[in-house]
C-alpha positions in Angstrom: 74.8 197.8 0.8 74.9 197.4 4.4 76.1 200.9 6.5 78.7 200.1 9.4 77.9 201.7 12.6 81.2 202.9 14.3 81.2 202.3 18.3 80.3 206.2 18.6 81.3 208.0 21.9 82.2 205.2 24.4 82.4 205.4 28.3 86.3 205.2 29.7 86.5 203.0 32.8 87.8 205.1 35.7 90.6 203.7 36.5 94.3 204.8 36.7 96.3 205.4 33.9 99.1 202.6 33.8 101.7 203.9 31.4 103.4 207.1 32.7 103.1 209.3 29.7 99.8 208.7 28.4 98.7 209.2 32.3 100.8 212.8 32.0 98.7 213.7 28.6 95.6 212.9 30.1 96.1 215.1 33.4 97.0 217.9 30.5 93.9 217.3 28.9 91.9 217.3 31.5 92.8 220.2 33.5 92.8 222.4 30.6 89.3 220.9 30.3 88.7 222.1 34.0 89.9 225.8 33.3 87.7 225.8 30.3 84.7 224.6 32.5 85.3 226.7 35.3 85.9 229.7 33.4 82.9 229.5 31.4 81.2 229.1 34.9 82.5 232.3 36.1 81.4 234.3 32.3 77.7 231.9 32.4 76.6 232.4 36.2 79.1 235.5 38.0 80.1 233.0 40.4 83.4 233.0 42.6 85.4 229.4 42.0 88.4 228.1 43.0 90.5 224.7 42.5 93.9 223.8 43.3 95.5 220.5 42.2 98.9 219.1 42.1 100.3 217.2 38.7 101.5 213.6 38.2 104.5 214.8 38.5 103.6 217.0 41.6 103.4 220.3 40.3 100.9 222.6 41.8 98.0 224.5 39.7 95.7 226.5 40.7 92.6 228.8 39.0 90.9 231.5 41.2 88.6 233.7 40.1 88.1 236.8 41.3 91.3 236.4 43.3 92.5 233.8 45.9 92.0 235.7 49.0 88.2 236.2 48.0 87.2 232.6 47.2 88.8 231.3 50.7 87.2 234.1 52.7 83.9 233.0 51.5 84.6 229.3 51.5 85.9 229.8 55.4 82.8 232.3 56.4 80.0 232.3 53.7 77.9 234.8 55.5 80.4 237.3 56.1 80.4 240.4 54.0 84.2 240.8 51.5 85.7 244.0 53.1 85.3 247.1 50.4 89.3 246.4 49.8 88.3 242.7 48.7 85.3 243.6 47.1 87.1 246.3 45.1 90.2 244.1 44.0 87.6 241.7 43.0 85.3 244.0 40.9 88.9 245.0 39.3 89.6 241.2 38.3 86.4 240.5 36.9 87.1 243.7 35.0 90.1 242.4 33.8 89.0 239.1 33.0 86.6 240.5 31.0 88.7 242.7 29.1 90.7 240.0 27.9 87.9 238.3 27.1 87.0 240.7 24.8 90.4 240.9 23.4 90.4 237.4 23.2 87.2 237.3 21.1 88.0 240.0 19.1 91.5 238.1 17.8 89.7 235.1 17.5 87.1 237.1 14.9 90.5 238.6 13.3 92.0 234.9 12.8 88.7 233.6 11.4 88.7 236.9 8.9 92.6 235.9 8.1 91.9 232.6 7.7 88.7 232.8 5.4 91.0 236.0 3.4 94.0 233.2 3.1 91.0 230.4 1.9 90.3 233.1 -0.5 93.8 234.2 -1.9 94.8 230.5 -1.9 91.7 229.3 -4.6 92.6 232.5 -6.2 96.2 231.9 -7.0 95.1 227.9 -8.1 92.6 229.2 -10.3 95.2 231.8 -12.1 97.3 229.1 -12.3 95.7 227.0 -14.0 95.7 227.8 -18.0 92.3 229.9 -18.9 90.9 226.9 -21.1 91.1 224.6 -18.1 89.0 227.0 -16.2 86.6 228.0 -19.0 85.2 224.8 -18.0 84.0 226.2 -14.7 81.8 228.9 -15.8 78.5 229.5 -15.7 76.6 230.2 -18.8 76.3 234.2 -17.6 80.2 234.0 -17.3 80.1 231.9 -20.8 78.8 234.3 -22.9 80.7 237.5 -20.7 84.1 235.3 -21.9 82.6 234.7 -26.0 81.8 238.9 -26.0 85.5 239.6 -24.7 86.8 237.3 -27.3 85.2 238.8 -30.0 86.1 242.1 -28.9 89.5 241.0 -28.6 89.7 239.3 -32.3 88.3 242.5 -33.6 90.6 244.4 -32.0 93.2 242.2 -33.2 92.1 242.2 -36.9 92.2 246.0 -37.0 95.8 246.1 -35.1 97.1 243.7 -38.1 94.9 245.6 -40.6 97.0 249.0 -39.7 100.2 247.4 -39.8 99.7 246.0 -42.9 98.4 249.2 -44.5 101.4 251.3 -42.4 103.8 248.4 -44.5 102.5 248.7 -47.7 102.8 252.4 -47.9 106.4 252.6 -46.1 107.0 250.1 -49.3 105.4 252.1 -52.5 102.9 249.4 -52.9 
């Protein structure tokens, strides 16, 4: 049999976006894709970054990191020292940003946890729904025989329950 091969990852033309809303989802899109990068720039390399673009729609964003005032003093004058008030607000925010970050990760671990404990529960309650002869076809031969021991433990069980309430019948009758 013959295997297709899809088209895989293509180029897109840069050009611009004709239809109105598909050119507003894109812009979306993308600029969260240009926080992403440029915060993982500022975590990867310590580097100071800024960007400010306006929307299709001509709203204005921006991302700064440390803070604005820091990034256009050392665009303007590269060689020129941050005062210690800069430097000190700055130090702060990368504090910050790292703080959250940490939070951020640490919620992240807590939603995988929840999610996996959910994965978990959910094959749980299917399996206990399903009648116990349906799932005896699941086990392994280990589990097999654990099942065949409790069952025979159980029917002895049950044949001396029955045995004592016969006897406890026929002597409440004179037999």
């Amino acid at each position: 049999m013959e295997s297709k091969k899809g088209k895989g990852r293509q180029k897109i033309p840069m050009k611009k976006i004709e239809k109105q809303d598909d050119r507003y989802v894109t812009f979306s899109k993308r600029r969260s894709g240009l926080y992403k990068k440029a915060s993982e720039l500022v975590k990867e390399c310590d580097v100071d970054i800024g960007m400010m673009f306006f929307s299709p729609t001509g709203n204005p964003f921006a991302f700064f990191h440390p803070t604005v005032d820091a990034v256009v003093s050392r665009f303007q004058n590269p060689d020129l020292k941050l005062s210690e008030s800069t430097q000190l607000v700055a130090a702060q925010a990368r504090n910050r940003v790292n703080g959250l970050q940490s939070g951020l990760d640490e919620l992240d671990l807590r939603e995988d946890i929840a999610i996996a404990n959910k994965n978990v529960y959910d094959k749980v309650l299917e399996t206990t729904q399903k009648s116990k002869w349906e799932s005896i076809e699941q086990l392994n031969a280990e589990e097999l025989t654990k099942f065949e021991a409790w069952l025979n433990v159980t029917r002895f069980n049950l044949q001396n329950r029955l045995n004592q309430l016969e006897n406890g019948a026929s002597s409440s009758f004179g037999y």
